[in-house]
N, C-alpha and C positions, 0 to 999 in steps of 0.2 A: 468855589471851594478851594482850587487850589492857589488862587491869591491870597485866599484869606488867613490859610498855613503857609502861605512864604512871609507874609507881614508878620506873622506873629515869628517864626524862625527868626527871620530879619531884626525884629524887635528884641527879642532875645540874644542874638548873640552882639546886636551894637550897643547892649547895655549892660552886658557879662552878667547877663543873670546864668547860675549855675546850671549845665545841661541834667543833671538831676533835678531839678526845682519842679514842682508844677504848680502850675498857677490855673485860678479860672479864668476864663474870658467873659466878657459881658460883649454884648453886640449895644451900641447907641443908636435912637433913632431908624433901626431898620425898619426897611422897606418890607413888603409881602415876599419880595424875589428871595431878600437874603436871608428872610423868616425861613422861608419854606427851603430853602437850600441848607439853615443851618439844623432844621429838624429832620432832613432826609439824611445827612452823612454828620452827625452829632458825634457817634461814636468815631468815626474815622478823622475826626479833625482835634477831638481830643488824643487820639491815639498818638496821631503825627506830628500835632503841635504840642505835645506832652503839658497837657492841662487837666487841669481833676476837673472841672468843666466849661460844658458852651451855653451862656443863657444869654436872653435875649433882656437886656437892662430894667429894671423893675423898682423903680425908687429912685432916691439922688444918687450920684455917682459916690463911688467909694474913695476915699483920700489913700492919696499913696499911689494913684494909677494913672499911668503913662496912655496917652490916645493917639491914636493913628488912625489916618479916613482910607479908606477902602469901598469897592464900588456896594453904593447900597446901604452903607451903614457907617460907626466911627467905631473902631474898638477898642476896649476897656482892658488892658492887665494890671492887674493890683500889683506890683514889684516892689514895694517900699521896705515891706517886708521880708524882704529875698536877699536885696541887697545893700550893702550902704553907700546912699546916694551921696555924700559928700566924697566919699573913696573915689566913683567913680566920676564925679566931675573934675575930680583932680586929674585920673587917670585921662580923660576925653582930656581936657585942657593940656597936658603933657604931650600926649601925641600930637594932638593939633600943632604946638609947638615944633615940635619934631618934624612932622611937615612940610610947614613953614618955611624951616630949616632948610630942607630939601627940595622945595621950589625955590628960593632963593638961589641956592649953590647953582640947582639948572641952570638959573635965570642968567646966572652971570657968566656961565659958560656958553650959551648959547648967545649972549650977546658982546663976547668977545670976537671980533670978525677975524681974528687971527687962528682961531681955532675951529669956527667954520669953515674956512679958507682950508685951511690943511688938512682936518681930521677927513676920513672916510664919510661919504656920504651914510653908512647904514649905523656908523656911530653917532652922528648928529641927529639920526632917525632916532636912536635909541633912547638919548637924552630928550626928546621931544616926547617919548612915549612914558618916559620916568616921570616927566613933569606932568602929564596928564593924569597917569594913574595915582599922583599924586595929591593933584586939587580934585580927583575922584572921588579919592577916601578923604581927605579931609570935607568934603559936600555930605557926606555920609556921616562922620562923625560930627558936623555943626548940627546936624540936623537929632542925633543920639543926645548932646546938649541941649539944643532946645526943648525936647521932651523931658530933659531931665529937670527944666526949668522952671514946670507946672507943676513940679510936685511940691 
């Protein structure tokens, strides 16, 4: 249960859907395990993942909706209508850029050996920690893209 409100948070905010929006959820393919977990806390996982509701898939999938697999099942938010999708591929595309940018600039500081050589060791820690949390969020925004790419 509480993977299944951090996927959809997580889904929501790398895809700016509005924190007022509420969307339903579909569950794909569940298992008995996620059945019965999504019937025992239905209220609390609409409440948390701010959804007007949790069903468990019942027909073709609906157009317009973003999938992410989680244990047990794949789930379904309809966002098409929430947001507009070309807006935010531009947005994702942008930052990714920006990124980009920013593992480069590392890149080439930390492979200047004249600047390894002198700078403090906790500075050259720091640029290694920039570049990381860098190709972090862009792994996370490639992946806000790809979901945006099935719609």
């Amino acid at each position: 249960m509480i993977r299944l409100i951090q996927q959809v948070r997580t889904v929501r905010s790398e895809l700016n859907v509005p924190p007022g929006a509420r969307l339903p959820l579909l569950l794909k393919d569940a298992d008995a395990t996620a059945l019965g977990r999504l019937g025992r806390y239905r209220d609390l996982i609409t409440a948390l993942a701010r959804l007007t509701s949790a069903e468990a898939l019942a027909g073709p999938e609906p157009r317009g909706a973003v999938q992410d697999a989680i244990e047990g099942a794949t789930l379904l938010l309809p966002i098409a209508d929430v947001i507009d999708i070309t807006a935010e591929r531009a947005r994702l595309d942008k930052e990714i850029g920006r990124l980009d940018g920013e593992v480069a600039r590392v890149d080439k500081k930390l492979g200047n050996e004249a600047f390894v050589a002198k700078a403090p060791p906790e500075v050259v820690e720091t640029e290694r920690e920039r570049r990381a949390e860098a190709l972090a969020a862009r792994g996370r925004l490639d992946g806000a893209l790809r979901r945006l790419a099935t719609l």
